[in-house]
C-alpha positions as CSV (number, residue, x, y, z in Angstrom):
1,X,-31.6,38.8,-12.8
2,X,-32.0,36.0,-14.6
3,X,-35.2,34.4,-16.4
4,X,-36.7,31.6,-14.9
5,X,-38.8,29.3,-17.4
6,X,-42.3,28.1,-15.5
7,X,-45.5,26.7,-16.4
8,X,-48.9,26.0,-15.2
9,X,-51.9,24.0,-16.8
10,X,-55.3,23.6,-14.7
11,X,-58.4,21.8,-15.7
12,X,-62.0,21.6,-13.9
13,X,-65.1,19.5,-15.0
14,X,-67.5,20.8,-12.6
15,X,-69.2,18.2,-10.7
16,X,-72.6,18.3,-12.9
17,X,-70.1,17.4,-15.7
18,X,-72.0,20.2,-18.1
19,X,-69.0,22.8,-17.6
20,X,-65.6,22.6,-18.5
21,X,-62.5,25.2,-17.7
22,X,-59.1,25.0,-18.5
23,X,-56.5,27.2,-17.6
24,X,-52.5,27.4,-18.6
25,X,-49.9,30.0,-18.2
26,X,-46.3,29.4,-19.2
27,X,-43.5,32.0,-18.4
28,X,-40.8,31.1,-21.1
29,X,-37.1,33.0,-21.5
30,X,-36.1,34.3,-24.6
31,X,-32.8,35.6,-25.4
32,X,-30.9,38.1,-23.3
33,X,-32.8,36.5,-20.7
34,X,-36.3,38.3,-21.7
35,X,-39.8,36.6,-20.8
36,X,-42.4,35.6,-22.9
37,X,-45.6,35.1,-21.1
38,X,-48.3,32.6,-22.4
39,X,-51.9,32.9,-20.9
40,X,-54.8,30.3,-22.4
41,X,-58.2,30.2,-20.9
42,X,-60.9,28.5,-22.1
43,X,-64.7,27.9,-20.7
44,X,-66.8,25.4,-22.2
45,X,-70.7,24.3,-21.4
46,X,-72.3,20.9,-22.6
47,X,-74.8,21.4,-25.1
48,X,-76.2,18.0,-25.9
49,X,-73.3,15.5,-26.1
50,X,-70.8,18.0,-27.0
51,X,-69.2,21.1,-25.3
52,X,-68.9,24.2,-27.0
53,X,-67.1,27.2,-26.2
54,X,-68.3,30.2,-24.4
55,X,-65.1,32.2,-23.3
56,X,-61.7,31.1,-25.2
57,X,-58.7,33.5,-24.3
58,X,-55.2,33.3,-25.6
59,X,-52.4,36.3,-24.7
60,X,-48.7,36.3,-26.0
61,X,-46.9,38.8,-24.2
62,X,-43.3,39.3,-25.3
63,X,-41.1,39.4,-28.5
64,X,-42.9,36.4,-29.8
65,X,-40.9,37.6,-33.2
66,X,-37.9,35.8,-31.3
67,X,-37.0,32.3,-32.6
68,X,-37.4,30.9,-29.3
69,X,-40.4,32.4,-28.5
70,X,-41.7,30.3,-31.3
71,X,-40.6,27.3,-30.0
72,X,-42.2,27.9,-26.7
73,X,-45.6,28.7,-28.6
74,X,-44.9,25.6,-30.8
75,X,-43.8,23.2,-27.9
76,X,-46.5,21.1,-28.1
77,X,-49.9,20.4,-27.2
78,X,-50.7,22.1,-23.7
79,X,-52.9,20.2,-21.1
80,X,-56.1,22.4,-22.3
81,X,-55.3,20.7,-25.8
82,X,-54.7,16.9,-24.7
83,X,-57.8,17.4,-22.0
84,X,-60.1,18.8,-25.1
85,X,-58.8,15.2,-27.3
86,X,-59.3,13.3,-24.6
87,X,-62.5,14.3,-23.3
88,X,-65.3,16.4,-26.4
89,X,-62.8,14.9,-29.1
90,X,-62.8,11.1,-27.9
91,X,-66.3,11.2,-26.6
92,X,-67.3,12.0,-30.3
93,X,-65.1,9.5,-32.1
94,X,-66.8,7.0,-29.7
95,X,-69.6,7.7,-31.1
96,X,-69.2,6.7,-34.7
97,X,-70.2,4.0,-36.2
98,X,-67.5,1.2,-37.1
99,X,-65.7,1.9,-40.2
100,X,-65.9,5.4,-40.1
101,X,-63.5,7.0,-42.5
102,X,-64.6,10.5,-42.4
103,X,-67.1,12.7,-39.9
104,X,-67.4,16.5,-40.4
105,X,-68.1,17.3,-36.9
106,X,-65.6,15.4,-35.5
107,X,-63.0,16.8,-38.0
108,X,-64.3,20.3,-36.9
109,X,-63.3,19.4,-33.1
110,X,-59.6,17.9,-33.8
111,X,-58.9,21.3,-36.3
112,X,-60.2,23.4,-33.3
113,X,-57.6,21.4,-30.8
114,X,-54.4,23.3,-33.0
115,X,-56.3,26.9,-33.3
116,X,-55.2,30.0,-30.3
């Protein structure tokens, strides 16, 4: 039977907007038509102005040894990633004052966006 690519991202700010969860699993195919499975969860609570991680979750399950499998890990930035810049990550650069060349903590955030 033949592999069938899927994926699925989900993101919830609860409605006090102090807890975030995101949620993304991708199914990709490899070759001979073996799956590679991709599960990311993370849960975040607002502490202050910022959200830190609680609960961060990231499975490969396959030949991720396969060239292709490394292009589905590589693919891009999932929806957890661009909802993190958008939302902790934007919120902080906001915050800066004009001119701004260079802010530890905010530097911390975008580094975290790339890391499983």
């Amino acid at each position: 039977m033949p592999c069938n690519p899927k994926s699925v991202a989900f993101g919830l700010l609860a409605p006090d907007n102090k807890r975030q969860i995101s949620f993304s699993f991708t199914k990709g195919c490899l070759a001979d038509d073996k799956p590679l499975y991709v599960i990311h969860f993370v849960l975040r609570d607002k502490i202050g102005d910022d959200f830190q991680d609680r609960v961060r979750l990231f499975v490969t399950v396959g030949d991720i040894f396969d060239p292709k499998a490394e292009k589905i890990l590589n693919h891009g930035l999932t929806m957890s990633q661009l909802s993190f810049l958008s939302g902790p990550v934007t919120n902080r650069a906001k915050t800066l004052a004009p001119g701004t060349t260079a802010d530890p903590k905010t530097e911390q955030l975008l580094a975290s966006v790339t890391k499983a």
